[in-house]
C-alpha positions as CSV (number, residue, x, y, z in Angstrom):
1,X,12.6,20.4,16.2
2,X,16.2,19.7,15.3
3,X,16.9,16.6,13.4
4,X,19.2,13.6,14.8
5,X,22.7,13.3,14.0
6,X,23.3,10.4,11.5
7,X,26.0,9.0,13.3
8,X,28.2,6.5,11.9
9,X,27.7,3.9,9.2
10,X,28.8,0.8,12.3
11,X,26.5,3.2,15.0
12,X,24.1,2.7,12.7
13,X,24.0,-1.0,11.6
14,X,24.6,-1.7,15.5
15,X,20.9,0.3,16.1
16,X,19.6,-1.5,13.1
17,X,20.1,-5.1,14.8
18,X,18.7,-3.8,18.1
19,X,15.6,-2.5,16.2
20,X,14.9,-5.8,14.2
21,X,14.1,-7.8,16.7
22,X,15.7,-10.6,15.9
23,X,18.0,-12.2,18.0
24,X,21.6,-12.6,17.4
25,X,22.1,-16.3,17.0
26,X,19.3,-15.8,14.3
27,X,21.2,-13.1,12.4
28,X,24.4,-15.2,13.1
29,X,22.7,-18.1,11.4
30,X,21.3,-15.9,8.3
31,X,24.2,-14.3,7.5
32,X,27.2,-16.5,8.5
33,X,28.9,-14.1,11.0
34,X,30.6,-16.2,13.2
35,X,29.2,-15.8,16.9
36,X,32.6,-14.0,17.8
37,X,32.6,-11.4,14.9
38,X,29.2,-10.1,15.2
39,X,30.1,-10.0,18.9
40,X,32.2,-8.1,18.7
41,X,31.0,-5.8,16.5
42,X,28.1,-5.1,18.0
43,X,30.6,-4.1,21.2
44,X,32.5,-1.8,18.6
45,X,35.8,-4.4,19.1
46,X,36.0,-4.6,15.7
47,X,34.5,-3.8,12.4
48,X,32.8,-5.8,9.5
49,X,34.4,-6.8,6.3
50,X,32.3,-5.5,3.3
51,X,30.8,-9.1,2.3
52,X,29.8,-9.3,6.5
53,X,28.1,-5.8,6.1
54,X,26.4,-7.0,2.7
55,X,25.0,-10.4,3.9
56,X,23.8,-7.8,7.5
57,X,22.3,-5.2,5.2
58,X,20.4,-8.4,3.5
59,X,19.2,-10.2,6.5
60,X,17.6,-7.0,8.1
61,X,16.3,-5.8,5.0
62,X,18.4,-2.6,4.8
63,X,18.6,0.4,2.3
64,X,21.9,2.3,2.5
65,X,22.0,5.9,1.0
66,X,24.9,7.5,0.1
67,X,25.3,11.1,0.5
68,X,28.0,14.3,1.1
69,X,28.1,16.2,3.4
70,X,27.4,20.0,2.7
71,X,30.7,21.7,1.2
72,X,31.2,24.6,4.1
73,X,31.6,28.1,2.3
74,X,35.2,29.0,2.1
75,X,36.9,26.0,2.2
């Protein structure tokens, strides 16, 4: 069985708020992302500033791990 791709960092976060089960007006409240920012964020309108992705990361009680991608042979 092949694993999933990762996707990106804002596909990922967007995934993470579906999967917390907490509704937006409550993340909205926790965090302080206005109603129209987290909006449109979750429609992929915009993106989040890093203090927005920091107080998000917090309120759904995130871990983000850094890593590189493999270095190709050759290049």
């Amino acid at each position: 069985m092949s694993k999933k791709p990762i996707g990106l960092l804002t596909d990922q976060l967007r995934q993470a708020i579906d999967d917390s089960g907490l509704t937006r007006y409550r993340i909205m409240k926790e965090t302080g992302i206005s109603e129209s920012t987290l909006s449109k964020f979750y429609l992929g309108q915009r993106g989040l500033s890093m203090e927005a992705m920091n107080a998000l990361g917090e309120c759904l009680q995130l871990t983000i791990t850094l890593g590189r991608k493999p270095v190709k042979e050759g290049k």
